[in-house]
N, C-alpha and C positions, 0 to 999 in steps of 0.2 A: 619798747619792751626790754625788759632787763633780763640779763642773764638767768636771773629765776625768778620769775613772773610765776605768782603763784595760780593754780585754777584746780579746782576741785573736782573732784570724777567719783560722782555717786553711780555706785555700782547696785545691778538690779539684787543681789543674794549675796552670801558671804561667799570668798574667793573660793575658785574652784578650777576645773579645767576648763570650760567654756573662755573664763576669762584670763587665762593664763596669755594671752598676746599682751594683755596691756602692762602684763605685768614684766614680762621680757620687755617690752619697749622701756619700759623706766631703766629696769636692769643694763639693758646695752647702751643707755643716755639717749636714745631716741629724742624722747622728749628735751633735756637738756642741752640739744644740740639745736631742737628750735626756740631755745629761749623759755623752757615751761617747768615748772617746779610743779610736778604731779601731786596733787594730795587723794587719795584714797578713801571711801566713808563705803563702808560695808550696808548694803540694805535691807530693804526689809518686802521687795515685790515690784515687779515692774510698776504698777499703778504708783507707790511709794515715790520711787524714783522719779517718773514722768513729772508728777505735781512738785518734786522738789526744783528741778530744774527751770520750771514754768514758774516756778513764784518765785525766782531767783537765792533760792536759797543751796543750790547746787550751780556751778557754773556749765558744767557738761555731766549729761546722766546717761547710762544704759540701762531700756526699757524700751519692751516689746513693743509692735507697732499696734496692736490691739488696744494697749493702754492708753497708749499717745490720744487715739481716740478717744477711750474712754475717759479720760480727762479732758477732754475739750470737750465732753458734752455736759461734762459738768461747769465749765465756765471758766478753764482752765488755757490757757496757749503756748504749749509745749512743742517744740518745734525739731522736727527730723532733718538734722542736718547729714546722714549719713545712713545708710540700709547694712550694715553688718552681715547677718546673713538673709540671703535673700528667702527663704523658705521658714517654717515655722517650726522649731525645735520639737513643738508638743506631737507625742507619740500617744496609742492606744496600747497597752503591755498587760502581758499576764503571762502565768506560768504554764507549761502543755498539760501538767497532770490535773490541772484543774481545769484548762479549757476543753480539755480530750482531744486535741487536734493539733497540729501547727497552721498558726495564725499567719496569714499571708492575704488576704480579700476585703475589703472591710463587710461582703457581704456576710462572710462568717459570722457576723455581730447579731443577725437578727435572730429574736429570740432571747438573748443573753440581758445581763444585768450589768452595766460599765458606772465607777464611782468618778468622778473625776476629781483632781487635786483643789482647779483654783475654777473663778467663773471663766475667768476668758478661754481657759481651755475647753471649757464644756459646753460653748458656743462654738468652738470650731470643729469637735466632737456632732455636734448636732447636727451642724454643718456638712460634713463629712457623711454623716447619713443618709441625711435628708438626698444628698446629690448620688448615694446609692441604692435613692427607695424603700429603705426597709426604716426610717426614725419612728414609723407607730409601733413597729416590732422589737422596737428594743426600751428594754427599763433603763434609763440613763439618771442615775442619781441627783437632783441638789448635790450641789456644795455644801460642806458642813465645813465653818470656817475654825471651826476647835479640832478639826481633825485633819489639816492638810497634810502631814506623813503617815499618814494611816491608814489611807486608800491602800498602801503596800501592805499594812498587814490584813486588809482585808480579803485580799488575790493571796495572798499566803495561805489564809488557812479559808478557802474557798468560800467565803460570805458573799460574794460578787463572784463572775464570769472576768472579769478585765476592769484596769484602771486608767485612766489618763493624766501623764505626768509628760516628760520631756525624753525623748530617746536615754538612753544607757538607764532611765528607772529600771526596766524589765531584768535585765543582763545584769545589775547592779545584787538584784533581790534574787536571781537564778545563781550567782556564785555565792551570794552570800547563805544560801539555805540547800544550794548545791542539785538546783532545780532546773529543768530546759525552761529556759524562758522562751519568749517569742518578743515581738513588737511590729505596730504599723503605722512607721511614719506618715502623720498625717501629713506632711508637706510635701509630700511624694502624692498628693489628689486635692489640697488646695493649691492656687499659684496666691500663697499671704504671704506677707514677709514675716519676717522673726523679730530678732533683736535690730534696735536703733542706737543709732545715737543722737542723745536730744539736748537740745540748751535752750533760752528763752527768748524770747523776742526783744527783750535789753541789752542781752550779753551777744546775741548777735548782732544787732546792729551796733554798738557799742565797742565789739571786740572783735569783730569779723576775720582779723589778722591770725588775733588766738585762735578762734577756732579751725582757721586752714591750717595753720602750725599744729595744734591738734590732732587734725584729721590725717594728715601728711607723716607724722610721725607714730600715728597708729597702725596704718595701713604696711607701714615697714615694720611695726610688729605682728603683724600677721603675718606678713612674708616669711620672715624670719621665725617664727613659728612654724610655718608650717613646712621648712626646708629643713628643721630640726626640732620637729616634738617634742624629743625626751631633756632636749635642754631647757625647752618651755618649761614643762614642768619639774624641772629641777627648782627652776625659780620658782615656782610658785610653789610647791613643799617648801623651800626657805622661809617663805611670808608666812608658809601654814603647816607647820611641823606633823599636825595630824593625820592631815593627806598622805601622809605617806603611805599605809599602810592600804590605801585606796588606789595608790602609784596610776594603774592598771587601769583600774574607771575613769579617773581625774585625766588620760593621755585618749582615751577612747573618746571621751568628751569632746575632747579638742577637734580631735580627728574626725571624728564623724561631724561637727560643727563646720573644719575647715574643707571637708572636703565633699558632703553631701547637704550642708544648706547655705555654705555660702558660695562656693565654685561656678558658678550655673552658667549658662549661655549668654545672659544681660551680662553678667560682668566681664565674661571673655571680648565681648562686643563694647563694653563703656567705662570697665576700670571695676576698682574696689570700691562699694559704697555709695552705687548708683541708684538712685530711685527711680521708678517707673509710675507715671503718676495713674496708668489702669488698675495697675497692682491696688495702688492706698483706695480707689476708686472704689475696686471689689469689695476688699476688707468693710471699705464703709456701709457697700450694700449689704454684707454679712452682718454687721454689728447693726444695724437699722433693724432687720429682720426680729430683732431677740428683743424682749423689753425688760435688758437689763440696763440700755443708755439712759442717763437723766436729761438728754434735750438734745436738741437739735448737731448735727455734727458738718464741717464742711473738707472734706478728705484733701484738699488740694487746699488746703490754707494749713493744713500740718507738718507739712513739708518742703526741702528748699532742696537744689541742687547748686544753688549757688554760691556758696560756703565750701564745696566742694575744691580744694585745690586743681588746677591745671598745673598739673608735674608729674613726670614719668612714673614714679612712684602710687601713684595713682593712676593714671589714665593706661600706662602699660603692667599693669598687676599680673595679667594673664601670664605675660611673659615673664617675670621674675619664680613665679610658682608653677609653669607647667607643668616640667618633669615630675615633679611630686603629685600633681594633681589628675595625671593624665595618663 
């Protein structure tokens, strides 16, 4: 491998603060110091991403682990080399003048009317119901794929009870209209994971090196993210001038990312970026339930732990981030 072995990182959305670690790890040569010349491809959805990486037309993707599935049930083998965070970013949010309460239960929903952003969200929405008894009592929207930013202005000017998008939507759309918002992380009442990191079943067997070099020097952008946020996002305003003005949500992002869905008990116990093969187990039994899979799925062929680096960096994570996280 050469000093700059190039490998492409399709990302699930345009940069933001979610992904501001990987963007610090380029920034501090992270990557460059295992040999990796980072390329960057702005996406277009977790599903996007999954299938890019799986037909090798991405070398390493980030995307949801819901996806990872739903692309392998379409015939797809998109491979999770890496659990990012452990919990599922997707929130239920709304504003208090329009729900008339603050939202804190999810039993509060029954009765209400919830849009949700994308499908996988509104499967884990459903999900989330169902396991608090009230899903015949609540109107839960379709997807309407012409309207994925628009669930928010529908909670703005009260067409709907609540929406389901990713934590900081609520808080995002409550300073922007100068409104109490609320939110209830669903990952906080499913145990799914969140975000992956995926590549394909060529470029892993193939480059297994890269992607430990990869994962190895990710995992120190997280670190380092997370023992200094606001320089995270310093860099990532750089790459994206607009951000700025967002400073504040783009650094909430991160934070509430690093430190409520990825921090959790499994990794203080096995490192950064450990899978649990009950977790993908669950998830399967969740996405099985909905008949929005196109075929057949098998949860323990979607993901590896053995690509996984053994080095402190990894296996001792807990210890490099405590103090910040504890």
């Amino acid at each position: 491998m050469t000093a700059t072995d190039p490998v492409s990182f399709q990302l699930n959305w345009e940069p933001n603060g979610f992904q501001s670690p990987y963007f610090l790890a380029r920034e501090d040569g992270f990557y460059r110091e295992e040999g990796l010349e980072i390329q960057f491809v702005e996406g277009h959805g977790s599903p996007y991403a999954a299938e890019r990486a799986a037909r090798g037309d991405a070398d390493i993707a980030l995307a949801g682990a819901s996806a990872v599935l739903a692309k392998q049930s379409e015939g797809f083998d998109p491979l999770a080399v890496a659990a990012v965070t452990q919990k599922t970013p997707a929130a239920v949010y709304t504003l208090r003048d329009v729900f008339g309460e603050p939202l804190s239960e999810p039993e509060q929903l029954a009765g209400r009317t919830i849009a949700p952003s994308a499908t996988k969200t509104r499967i884990l929405t459903a999900q989330l119901l169902e396991n608090a008894g009230i899903r015949d009592e609540v109107e839960l929207h379709d997807v309407d794929p012409h309207t994925h930013h628009r669930v928010q202005h529908k909670v703005i000017d009260g067409t709907v009870d609540a929406a389901v998008g990713v934590v900081t939507n609520g808080i995002e759309i409550g300073r922007e209209h100068d409104r109490t918002p609320d939110e209830l992380p669903i990952g906080e009442y499913l145990d799914i994971y969140g975000m992956t990191l995926v590549t394909g079943p060529e470029f892993a067997a193939e480059r297994a090196e890269t992607v430990r070099s990869f994962l190895r020097a990710t995992a120190r952008g997280w670190a380092a993210a997370t023992r200094d946020p606001e320089r995270a996002i310093d860099v990532l305003v750089d790459r994206n001038a607009t951000l700025e003005r967002n400073r504040g949500i783009e650094r909430r992002k991160f934070e509430t990312a690093a430190h409520q869905l990825q921090f959790t008990p499994h990794v203080r116990t096995h490192g950064w970026g450990a899978q649990d093969p009950d977790r993908w187990r669950r998830l399967g039994e969740t996405l099985s339930e909905t008949a929005l899979l196109d075929g057949d799925i098998d949860p323990d062929a979607a993901w590896t732990d053995s690509l996984r680096p053994d080095d402190p960096v990894v296996t001792e994570y807990a210890d490099r981030v405590r103090s910040t996280t504890e």
